[in-house]
C-alpha positions, 0 to 999 in steps of 0.5 A, a space after each residue: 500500500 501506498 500513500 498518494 496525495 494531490 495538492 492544490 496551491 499558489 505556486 511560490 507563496 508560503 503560508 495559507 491563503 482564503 479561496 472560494 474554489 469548486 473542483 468537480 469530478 476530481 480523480 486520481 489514477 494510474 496507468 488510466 485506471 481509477 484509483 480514488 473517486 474523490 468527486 467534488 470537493 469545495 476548497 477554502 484556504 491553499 494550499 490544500 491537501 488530499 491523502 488517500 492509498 493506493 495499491 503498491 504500483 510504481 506508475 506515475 500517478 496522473 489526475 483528472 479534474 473539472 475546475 474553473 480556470 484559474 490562472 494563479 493556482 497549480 494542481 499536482 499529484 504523486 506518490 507521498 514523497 519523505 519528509 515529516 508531516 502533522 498526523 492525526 492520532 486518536 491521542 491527538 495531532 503528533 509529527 511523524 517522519 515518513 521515509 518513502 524508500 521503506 514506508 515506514 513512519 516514526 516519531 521524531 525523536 531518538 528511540 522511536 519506533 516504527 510503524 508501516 503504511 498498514 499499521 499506521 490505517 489500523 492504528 486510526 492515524 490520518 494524513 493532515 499536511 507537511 509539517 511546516 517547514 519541514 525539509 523534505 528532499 522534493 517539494 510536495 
């Protein structure tokens, strides 16, 4: 299993910023098959971030989208790149790194352990965002 991501943002700004924005019929998918349905979504604030999992594949992942145009704002999608990111818990919301090459998330901090992709869905975490100012070896 892996964990992808689309993004919706003002390319080279920091911070958050207010929008009224309306995608409709957004897909995700990988070598033309669907892999989330996530219809229509109605975003507030950018950047904005959608998590979901993906059986493990390697292919580029591609998506689809219906949305006025709206010269300003950049989608992008792909597999969850390495890097630190603000993770729902049921205790709470903690920081967790994330390595892409083993899958394995751990807190961070010295001693901690790990957990794998599967784990962290059973456990009840959930994706949040990339912890701010996180250095992360590709921009996500």
């Amino acid at each position: 299993m892996n964990f992808v991501y689309f993004k919706a943002e003002y390319p080279g700004y920091e911070g958050s910023h207010s929008v009224n924005l309306v995608l409709k019929a957004l897909k995700l998918l990988r070598d033309g098959e669907i892999i989330a349905d996530v219809g229509d979504l109605k975003i507030t604030s950018l950047p904005f971030y959608f998590f979901t999992t993906a059986a493990t594949g390697f292919r580029k992942i591609e998506y689809t989208v219906k949305a006025p145009p709206m010269r300003r704002i950049s989608y992008s999608c792909g597999y969850l790149p390495s890097g630190k990111y603000i993770v729902n818990t049921p205790e709470g919301e903690m920081q967790l790194l994330f390595n892409a090459l083993t899958g394995l998330w751990q807190q961070d901090r010295q001693g901690a352990g790990t957990i794998d992709n599967r784990q962290f869905i059973a456990l009840g975490y959930a994706l949040v965002r990339p912890a701010r100012g996180a250095s992360q070896k590709r921009p996500l």
